[in-house]
C-alpha positions, 0 to 999 in steps of 0.5 A: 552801240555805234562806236566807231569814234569815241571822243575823250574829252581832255582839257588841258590837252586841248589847250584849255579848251572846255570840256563842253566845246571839246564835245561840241566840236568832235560831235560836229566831225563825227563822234560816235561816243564823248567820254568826260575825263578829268582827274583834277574836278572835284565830284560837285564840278564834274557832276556840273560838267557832265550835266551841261554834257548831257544835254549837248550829246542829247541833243546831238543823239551821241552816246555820252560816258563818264570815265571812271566815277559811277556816282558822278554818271548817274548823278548827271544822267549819262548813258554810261560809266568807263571803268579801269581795273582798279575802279569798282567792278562791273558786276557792282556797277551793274547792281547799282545802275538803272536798266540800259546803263552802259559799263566799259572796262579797260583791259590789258590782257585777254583774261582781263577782257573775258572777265569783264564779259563775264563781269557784264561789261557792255564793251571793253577797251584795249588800253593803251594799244600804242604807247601814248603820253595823253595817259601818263600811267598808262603804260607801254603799248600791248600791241596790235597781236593783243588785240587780235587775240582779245578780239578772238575771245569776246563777243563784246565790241572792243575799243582800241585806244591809245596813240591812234591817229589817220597813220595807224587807224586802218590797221587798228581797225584791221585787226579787230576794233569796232571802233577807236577812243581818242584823247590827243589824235583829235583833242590835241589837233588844232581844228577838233572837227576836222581831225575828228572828221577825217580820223571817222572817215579813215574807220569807215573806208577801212570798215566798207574794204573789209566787207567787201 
């Protein structure tokens, strides 16, 4: 699974823009991964949403995730499904969806991230690792020492998101990510290819330094 950078698609903090030239243009920087999130959409338009989704990142070959709703991705065909800690559990999503499906977890805490691999989660995702106002629930950052420490004790790719931008992503990526999920850093600037562009070429310079 490549995830450097994984794209979430947010409406209202790109201005209005919709979801479907969201993904358009970060597919064209670069996007490793478009997440649909929309906490307004009832299931009907969601599942329109996403279909129209699936066939832009199908076409582009870019790995396509729903946040949060189970029956939406399958009903749209989607690759995966991102759940929170008190969405329904991996170990359910897992009996319920078809072979290769994709199950992300949010996690706050090292034990939070070694149950969601023992749960059968397929990557998890540190949220938020910076304070950050794209999730108005979201609560204070866990830091950078969190991540590190969840990186000692999973074998599954981690994501690292929230308040990630060109500033703080190589020390992001430093201490462990495989990869950054983005909301504002790129669907709030104002040319998305660029931003998505240059926040992809910042996590591959810092992952080519590492190996070297």
């Amino acid at each position: 699974m490549k995830c450097d950078l994984y794209v979430i698609t947010d409406e209202a903090i790109a201005g209005g823009m919709s979801h479907a030239e969201i993904a358009q243009r970060a597919i064209a920087g670069g996007a490793d991964v478009i997440q649909l999130r929309d906490k307004v959409c009832g299931c009907r338009e969601l599942i329109r949403i996403g279909r129209t989704l699936r066939e832009i990142t199908k076409t582009s070959g870019t790995l396509f995730i729903i946040n949060d709703r189970l029956d939406v991705a399958l009903a749209c065909g989607a690759d995966g499904v991102h759940l929170g800690q008190d969405d329904i559990c991996a170990v359910v999503a897992r009996q319920l969806s078809p072979p290769g499906f994709i199950i992300g977890v949010s996690v706050g805490t090292v034990g939070e991230a070694v149950r969601a691999e023992q749960d059968g989660a397929d990557y998890i995702a540190l949220s938020p690792v910076f304070s950050t106002a794209s999730k108005y629930n979201a609560g204070p950052g866990h830091g950078l020492d969190v991540l590190r420490q969840i990186r000692r004790n999973v074998s599954l790719p981690v994501i690292a998101i929230g308040g990630i931008n060109r500033d703080n992503v190589r020390e992001v990526i430093a201490a462990g990510a495989d990869g950054v999920a983005v909301i504002s850093g790129v669907v709030g600037s104002p040319d998305i290819t660029i931003a998505a562009r240059e926040l992809k070429n910042c996590i591959t310079e810092c992952k080519e330094n590492l190996r070297s």
